[in-house]
MIVO-531857 format. One line per field, with one value per atom (N, C-alpha, C): residue number from 1; residue in three letters; atom name; x, y, z. Coordinates in Angstrom, 3 decimals, always signed. Example, Ala and Ser with C-alpha at 12.3 -4.5 7.8 and 13.67 -1.06 7.14 Angstrom:
# residues 2
gufi	(1:1:1:2:2:2)
markol	(ALA:ALA:ALA:SER:SER:SER)
zamar	(N:CA:C:N:CA:C)
x	(+13.190:+12.300:+13.200:+12.850:+13.670:+12.900)
y	(-5.690:-4.500:-3.300:-2.250:-1.060:+0.030)
z	(+7.800:+7.800:+7.800:+7.080:+7.140:+7.870)
# end
This chain:
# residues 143
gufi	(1:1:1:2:2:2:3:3:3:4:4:4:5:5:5:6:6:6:7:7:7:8:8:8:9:9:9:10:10:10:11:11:11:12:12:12:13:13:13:14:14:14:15:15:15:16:16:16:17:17:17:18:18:18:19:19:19:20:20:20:21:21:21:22:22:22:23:23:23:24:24:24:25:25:25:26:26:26:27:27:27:28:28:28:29:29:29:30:30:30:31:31:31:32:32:32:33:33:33:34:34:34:35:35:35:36:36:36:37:37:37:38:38:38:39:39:39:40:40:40:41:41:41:42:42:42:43:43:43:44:44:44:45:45:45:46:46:46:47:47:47:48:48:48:49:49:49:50:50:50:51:51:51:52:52:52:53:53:53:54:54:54:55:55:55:56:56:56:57:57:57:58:58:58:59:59:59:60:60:60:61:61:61:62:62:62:63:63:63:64:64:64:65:65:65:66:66:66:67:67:67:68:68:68:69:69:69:70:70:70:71:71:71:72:72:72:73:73:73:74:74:74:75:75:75:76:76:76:77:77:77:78:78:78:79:79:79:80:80:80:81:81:81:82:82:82:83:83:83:84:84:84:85:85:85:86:86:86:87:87:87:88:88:88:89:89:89:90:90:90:91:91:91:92:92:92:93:93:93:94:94:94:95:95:95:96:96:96:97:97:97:98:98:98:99:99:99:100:100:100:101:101:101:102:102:102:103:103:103:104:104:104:105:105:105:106:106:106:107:107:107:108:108:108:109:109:109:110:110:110:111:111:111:112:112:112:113:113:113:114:114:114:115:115:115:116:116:116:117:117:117:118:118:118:119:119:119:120:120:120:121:121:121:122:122:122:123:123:123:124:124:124:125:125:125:126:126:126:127:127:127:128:128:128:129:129:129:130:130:130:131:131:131:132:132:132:133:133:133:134:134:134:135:135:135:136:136:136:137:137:137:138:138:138:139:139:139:140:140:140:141:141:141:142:142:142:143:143:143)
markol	(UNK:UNK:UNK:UNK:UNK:UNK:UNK:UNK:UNK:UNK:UNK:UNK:UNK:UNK:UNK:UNK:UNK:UNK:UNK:UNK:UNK:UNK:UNK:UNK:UNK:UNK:UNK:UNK:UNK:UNK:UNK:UNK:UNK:UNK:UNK:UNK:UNK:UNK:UNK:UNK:UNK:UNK:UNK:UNK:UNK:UNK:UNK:UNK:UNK:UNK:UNK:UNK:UNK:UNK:UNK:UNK:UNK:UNK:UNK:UNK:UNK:UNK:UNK:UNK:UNK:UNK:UNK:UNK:UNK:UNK:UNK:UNK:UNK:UNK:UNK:UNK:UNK:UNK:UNK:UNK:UNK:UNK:UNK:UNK:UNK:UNK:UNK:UNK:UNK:UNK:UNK:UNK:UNK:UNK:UNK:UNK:UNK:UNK:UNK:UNK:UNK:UNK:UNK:UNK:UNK:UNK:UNK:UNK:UNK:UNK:UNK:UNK:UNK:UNK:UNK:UNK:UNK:UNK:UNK:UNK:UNK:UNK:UNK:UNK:UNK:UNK:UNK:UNK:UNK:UNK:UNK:UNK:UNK:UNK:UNK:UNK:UNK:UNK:UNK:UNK:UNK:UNK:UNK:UNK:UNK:UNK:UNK:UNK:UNK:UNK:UNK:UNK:UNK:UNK:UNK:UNK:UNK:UNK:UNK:UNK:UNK:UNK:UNK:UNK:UNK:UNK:UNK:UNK:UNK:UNK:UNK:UNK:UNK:UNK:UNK:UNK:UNK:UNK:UNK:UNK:UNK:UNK:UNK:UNK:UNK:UNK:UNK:UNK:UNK:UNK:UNK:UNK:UNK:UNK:UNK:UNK:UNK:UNK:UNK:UNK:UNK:UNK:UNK:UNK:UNK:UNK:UNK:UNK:UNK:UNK:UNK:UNK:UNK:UNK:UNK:UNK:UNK:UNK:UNK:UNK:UNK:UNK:UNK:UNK:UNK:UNK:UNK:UNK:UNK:UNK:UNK:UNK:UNK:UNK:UNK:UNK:UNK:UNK:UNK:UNK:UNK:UNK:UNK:UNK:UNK:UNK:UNK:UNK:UNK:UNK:UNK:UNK:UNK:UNK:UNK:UNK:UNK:UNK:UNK:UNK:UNK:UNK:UNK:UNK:UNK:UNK:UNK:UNK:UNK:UNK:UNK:UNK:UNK:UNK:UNK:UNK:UNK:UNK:UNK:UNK:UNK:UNK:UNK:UNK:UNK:UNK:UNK:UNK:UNK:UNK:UNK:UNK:UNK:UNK:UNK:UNK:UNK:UNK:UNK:UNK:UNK:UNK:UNK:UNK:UNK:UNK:UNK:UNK:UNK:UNK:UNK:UNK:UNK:UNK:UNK:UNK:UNK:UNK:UNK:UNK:UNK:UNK:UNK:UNK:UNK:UNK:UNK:UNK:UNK:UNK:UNK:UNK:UNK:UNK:UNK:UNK:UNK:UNK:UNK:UNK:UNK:UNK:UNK:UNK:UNK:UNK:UNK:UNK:UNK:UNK:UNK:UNK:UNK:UNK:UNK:UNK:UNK:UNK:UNK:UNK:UNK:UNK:UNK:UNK:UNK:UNK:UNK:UNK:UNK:UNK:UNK:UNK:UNK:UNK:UNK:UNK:UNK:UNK:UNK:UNK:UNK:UNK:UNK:UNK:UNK:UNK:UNK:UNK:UNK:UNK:UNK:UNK:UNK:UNK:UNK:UNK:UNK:UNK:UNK:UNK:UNK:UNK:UNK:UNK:UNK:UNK:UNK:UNK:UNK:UNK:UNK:UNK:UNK:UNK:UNK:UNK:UNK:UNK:UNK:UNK:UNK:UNK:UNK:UNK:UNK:UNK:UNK:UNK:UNK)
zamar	(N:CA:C:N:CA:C:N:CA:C:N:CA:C:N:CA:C:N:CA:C:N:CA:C:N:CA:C:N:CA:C:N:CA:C:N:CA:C:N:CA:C:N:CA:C:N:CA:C:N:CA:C:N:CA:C:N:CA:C:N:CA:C:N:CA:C:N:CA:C:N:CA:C:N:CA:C:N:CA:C:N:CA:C:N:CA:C:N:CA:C:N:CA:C:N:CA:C:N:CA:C:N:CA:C:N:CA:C:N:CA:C:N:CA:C:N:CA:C:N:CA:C:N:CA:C:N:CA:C:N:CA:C:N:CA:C:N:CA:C:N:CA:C:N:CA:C:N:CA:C:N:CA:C:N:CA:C:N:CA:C:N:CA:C:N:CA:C:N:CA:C:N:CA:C:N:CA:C:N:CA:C:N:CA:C:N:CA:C:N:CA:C:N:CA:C:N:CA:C:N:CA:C:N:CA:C:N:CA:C:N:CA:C:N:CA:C:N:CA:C:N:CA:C:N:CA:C:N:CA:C:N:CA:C:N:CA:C:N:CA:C:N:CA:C:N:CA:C:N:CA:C:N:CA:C:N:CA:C:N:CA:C:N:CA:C:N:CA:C:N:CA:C:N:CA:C:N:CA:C:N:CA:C:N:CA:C:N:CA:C:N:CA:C:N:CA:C:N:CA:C:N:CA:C:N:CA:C:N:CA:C:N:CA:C:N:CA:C:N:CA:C:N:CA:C:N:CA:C:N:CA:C:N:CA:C:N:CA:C:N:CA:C:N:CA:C:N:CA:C:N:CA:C:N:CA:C:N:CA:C:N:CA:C:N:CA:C:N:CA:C:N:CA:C:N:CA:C:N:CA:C:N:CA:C:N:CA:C:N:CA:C:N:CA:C:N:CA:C:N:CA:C:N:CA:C:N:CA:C:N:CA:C:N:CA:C:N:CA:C:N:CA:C:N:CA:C:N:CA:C:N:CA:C:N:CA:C:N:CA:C:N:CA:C:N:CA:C:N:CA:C:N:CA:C:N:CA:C:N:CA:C:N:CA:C:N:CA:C:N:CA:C:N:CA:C:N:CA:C:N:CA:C:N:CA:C:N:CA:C:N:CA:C:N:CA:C:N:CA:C)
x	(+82.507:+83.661:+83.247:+83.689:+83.466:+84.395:+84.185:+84.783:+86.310:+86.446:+87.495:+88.506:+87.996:+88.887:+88.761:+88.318:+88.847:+89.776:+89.405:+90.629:+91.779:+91.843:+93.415:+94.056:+92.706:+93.389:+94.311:+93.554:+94.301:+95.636:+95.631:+96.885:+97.918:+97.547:+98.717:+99.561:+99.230:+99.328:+100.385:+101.105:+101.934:+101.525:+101.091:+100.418:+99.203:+98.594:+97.028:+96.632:+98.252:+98.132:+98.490:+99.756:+99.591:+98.602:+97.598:+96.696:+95.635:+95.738:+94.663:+94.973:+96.397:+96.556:+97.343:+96.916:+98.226:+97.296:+95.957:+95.467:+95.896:+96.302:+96.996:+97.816:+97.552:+98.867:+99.693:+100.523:+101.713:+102.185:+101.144:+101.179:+100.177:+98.705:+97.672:+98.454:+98.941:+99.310:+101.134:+101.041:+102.111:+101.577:+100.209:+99.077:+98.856:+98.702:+98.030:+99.277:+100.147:+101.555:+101.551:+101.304:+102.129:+100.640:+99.076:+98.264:+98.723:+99.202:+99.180:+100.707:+101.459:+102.975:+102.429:+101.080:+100.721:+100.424:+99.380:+99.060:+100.046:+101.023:+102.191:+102.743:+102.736:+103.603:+102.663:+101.691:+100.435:+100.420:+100.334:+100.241:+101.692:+102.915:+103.849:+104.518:+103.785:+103.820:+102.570:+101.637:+101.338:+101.416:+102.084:+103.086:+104.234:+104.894:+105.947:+105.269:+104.218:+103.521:+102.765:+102.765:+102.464:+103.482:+104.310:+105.782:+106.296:+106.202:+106.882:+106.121:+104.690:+104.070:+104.597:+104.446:+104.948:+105.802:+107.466:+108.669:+108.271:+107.454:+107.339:+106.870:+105.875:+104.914:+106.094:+107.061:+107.783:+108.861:+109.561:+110.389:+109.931:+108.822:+107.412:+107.776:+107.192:+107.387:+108.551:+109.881:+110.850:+111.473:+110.682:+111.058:+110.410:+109.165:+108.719:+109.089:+109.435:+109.920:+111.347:+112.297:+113.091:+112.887:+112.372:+111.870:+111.135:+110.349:+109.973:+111.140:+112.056:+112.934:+114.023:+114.365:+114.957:+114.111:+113.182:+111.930:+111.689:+112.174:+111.983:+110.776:+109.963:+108.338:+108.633:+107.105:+106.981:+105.748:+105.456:+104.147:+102.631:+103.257:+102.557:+102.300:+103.363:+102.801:+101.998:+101.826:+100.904:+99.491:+99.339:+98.192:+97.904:+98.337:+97.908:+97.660:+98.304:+97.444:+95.909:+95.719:+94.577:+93.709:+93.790:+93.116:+92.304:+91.094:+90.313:+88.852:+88.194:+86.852:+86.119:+86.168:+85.170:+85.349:+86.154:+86.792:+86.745:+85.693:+85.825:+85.068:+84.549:+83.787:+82.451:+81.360:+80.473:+79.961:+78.864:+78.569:+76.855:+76.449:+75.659:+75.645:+74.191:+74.785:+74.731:+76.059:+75.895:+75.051:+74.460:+73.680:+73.994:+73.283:+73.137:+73.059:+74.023:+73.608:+73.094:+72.343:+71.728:+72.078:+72.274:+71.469:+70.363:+69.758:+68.242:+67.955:+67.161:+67.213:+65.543:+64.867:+64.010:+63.655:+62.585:+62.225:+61.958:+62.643:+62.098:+60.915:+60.366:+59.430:+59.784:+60.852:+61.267:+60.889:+61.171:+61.024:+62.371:+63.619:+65.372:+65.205:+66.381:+66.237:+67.481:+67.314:+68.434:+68.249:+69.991:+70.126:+70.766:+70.364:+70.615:+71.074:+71.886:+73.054:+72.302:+71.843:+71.309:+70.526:+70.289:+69.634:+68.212:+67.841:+66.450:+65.205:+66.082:+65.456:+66.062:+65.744:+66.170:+65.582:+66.567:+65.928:+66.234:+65.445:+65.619:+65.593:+66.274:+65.668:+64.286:+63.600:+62.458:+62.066:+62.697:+62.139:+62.160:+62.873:+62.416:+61.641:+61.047:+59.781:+58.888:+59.083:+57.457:+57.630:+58.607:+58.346:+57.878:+57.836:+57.234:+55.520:+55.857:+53.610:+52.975:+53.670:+53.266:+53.476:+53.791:+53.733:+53.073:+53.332:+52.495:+53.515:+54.875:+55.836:+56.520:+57.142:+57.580:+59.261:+60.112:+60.971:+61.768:+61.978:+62.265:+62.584:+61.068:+60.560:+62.013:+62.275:+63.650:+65.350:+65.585:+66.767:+67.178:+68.120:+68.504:+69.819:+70.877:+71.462:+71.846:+72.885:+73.741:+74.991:+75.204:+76.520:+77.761)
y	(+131.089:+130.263:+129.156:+127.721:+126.921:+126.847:+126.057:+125.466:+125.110:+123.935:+123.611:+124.594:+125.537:+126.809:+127.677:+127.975:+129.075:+128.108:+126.889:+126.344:+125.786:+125.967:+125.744:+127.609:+128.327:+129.806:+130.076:+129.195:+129.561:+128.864:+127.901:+126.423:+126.551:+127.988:+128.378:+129.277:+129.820:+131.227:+130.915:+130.784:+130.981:+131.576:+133.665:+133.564:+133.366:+132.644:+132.470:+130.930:+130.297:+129.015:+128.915:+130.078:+130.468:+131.060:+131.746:+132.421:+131.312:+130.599:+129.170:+128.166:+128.311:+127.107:+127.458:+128.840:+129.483:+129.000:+128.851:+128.001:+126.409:+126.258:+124.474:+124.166:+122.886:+122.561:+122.123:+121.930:+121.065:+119.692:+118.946:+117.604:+117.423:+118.244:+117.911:+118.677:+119.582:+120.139:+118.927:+118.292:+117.482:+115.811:+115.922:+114.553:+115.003:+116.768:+117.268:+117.100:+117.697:+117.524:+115.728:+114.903:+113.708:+113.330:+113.320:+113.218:+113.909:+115.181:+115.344:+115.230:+114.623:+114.141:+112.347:+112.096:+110.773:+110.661:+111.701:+111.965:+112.578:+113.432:+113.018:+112.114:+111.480:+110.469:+109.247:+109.300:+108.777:+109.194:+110.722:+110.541:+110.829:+111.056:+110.710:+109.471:+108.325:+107.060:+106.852:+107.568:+107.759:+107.836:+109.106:+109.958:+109.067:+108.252:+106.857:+106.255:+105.515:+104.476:+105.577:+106.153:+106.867:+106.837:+107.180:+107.631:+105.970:+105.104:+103.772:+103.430:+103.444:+102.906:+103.186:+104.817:+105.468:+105.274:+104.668:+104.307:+103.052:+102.293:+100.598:+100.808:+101.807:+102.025:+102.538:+103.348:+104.243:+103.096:+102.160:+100.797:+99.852:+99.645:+98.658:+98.874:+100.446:+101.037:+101.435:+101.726:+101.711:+99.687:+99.385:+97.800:+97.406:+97.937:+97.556:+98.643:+99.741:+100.704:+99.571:+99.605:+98.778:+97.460:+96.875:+95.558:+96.212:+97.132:+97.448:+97.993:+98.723:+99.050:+98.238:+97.147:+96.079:+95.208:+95.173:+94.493:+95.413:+96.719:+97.575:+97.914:+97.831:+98.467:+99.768:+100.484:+102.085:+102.311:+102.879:+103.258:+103.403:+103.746:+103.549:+102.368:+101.368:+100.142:+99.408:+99.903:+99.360:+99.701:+100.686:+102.129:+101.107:+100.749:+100.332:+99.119:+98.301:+96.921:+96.646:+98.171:+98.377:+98.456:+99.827:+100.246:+99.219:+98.775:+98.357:+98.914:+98.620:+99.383:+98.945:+97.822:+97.622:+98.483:+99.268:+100.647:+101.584:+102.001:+103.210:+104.105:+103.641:+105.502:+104.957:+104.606:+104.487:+103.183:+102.894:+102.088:+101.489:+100.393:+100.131:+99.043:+98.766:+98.222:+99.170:+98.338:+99.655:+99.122:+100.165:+100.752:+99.836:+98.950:+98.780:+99.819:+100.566:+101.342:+101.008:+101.900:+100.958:+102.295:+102.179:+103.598:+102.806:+103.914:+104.536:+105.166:+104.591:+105.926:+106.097:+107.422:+107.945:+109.001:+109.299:+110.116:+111.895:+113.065:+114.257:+114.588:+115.706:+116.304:+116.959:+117.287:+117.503:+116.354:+114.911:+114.194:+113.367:+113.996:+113.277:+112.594:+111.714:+110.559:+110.718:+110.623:+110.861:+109.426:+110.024:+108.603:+109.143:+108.152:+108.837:+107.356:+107.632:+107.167:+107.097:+105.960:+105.992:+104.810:+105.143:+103.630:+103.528:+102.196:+101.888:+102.854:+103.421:+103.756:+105.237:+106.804:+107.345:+108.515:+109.794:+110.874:+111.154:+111.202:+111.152:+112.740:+112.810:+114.200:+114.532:+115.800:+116.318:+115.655:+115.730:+115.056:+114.020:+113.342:+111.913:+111.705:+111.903:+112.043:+112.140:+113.211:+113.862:+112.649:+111.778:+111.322:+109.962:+109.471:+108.520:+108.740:+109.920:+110.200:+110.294:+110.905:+110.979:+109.590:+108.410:+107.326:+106.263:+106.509:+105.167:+104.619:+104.926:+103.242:+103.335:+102.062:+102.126:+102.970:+102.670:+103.221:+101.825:+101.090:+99.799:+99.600:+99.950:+99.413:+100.553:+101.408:+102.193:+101.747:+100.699:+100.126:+99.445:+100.077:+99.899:+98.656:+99.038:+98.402:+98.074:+97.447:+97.455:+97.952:+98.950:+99.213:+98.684)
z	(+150.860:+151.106:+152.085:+151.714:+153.031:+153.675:+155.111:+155.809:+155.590:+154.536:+154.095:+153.536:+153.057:+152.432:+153.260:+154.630:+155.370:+156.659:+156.571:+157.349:+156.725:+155.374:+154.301:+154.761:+153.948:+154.655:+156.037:+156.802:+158.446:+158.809:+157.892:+158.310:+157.521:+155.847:+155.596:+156.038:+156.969:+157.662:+159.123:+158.956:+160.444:+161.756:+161.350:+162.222:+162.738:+161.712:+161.946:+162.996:+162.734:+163.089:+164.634:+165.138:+166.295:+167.191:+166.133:+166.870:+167.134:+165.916:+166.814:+167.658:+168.337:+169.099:+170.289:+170.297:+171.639:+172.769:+173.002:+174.354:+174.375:+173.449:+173.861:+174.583:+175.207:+175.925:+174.538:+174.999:+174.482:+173.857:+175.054:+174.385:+173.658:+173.489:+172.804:+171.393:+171.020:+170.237:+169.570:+170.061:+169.736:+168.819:+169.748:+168.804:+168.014:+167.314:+166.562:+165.284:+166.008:+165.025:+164.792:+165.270:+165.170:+163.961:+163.883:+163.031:+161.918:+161.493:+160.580:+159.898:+160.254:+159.611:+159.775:+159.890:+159.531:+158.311:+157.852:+156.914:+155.960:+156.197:+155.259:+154.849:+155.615:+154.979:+153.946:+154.660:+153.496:+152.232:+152.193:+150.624:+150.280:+151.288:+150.386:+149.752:+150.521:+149.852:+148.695:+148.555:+147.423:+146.515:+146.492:+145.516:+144.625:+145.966:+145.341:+144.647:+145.366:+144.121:+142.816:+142.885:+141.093:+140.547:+141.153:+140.491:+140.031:+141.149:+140.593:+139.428:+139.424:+138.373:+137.042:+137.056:+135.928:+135.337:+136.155:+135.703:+135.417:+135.699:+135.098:+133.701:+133.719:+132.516:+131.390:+131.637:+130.585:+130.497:+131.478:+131.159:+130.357:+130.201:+129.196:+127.718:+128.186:+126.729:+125.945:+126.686:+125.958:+126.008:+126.283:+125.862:+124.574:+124.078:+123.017:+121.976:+122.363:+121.255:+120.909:+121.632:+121.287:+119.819:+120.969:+120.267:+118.437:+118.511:+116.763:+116.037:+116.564:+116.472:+115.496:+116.200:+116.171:+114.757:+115.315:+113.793:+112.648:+112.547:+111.774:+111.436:+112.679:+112.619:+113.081:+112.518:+113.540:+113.717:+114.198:+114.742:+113.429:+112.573:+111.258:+110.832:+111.019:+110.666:+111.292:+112.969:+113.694:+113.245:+113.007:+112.880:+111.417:+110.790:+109.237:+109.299:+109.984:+110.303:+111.178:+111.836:+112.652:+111.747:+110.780:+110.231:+108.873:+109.135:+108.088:+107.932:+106.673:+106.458:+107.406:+108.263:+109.450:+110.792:+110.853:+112.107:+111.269:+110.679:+110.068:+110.783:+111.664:+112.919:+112.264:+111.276:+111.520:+111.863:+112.820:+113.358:+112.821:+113.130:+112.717:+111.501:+110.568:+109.048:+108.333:+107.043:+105.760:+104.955:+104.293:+103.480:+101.761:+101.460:+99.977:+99.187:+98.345:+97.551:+95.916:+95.638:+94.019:+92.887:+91.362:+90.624:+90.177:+90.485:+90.412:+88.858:+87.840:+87.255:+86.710:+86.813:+86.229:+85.435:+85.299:+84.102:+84.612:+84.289:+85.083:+83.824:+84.502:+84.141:+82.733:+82.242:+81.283:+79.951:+80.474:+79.932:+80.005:+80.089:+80.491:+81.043:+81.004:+81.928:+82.515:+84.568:+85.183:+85.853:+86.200:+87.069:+88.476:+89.574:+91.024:+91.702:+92.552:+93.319:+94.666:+95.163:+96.432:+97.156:+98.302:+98.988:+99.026:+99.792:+99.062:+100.145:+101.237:+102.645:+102.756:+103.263:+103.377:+102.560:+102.666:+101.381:+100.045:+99.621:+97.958:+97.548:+96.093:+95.617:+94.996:+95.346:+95.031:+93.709:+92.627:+91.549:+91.053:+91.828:+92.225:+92.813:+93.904:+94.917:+94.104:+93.279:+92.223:+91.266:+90.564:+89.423:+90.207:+91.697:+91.959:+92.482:+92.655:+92.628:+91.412:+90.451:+89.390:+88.562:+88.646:+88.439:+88.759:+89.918:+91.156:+91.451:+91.073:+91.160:+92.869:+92.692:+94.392:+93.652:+94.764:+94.467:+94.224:+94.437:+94.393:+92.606:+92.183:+90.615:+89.790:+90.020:+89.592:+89.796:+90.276:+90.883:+88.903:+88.924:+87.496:+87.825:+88.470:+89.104:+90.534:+91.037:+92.640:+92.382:+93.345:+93.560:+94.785)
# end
């Protein structure tokens, strides 16, 4: 336990608080009282300014609830004018996708859905060693 928590322990305690200050005089024990109803009142003006903020913040907002209200918006229509494919959570550039199509070992011819960079399937892999070709030379179309 520190410091700070065995002297919260003692200062909640009535008689713990007498037992620490029964050698005081009076008036030193009266600076002691007058410091810490300083500090009350500190953070109870604190406390006001959160509280005022909060009522400005919730007056704001029932001013613009109003106001959509009145315009016959709702919260959905905000959310849907936000929402476009450029805020979609991934970041970075997108990806050209192409089909691909080659030959399996069978001799069939498949076709694969995918980019020019990245992992491919196994028999695609094999039908480009077993060829020589790039992967490029398979781009049938753009998607």
């Amino acid at each position: 336990m520190n410091i700070f928590d065995e002297a919260l322990g003692v200062l909640k305690s009535k008689v713990q608080v007498r037992k620490l200050f029964h050698d005081m005089h009076a008036e030193d024990l009266q600076r002691v009282i007058g410091r810490i109803e300083a500090i009350y009142e500190e953070k109870l003006m604190a406390q006001m300014e959160i509280e005022e903020e909060h009522a400005r913040k919730k007056e704001a907002l029932d001013a613009v609830v109003k106001q959509m209200k009145e315009l016959g918006l709702s919260l959905g229509d905000m959310k849907d004018l936000t929402d476009d494919k450029s805020s979609s959570g991934r970041k970075g550039k997108t990806r050209q996708r192409y089909l691909f199509r080659y030959e399996a070992v069978d001799g069939s011819s498949v076709d694969w859905e995918g980019a020019t960079t990245g992992r491919i399937p196994a028999d695609f892999s094999a039908y480009l060693e077993r060829t020589g070709k790039d992967r490029k030379a398979c781009i049938v179309s753009e998607i």
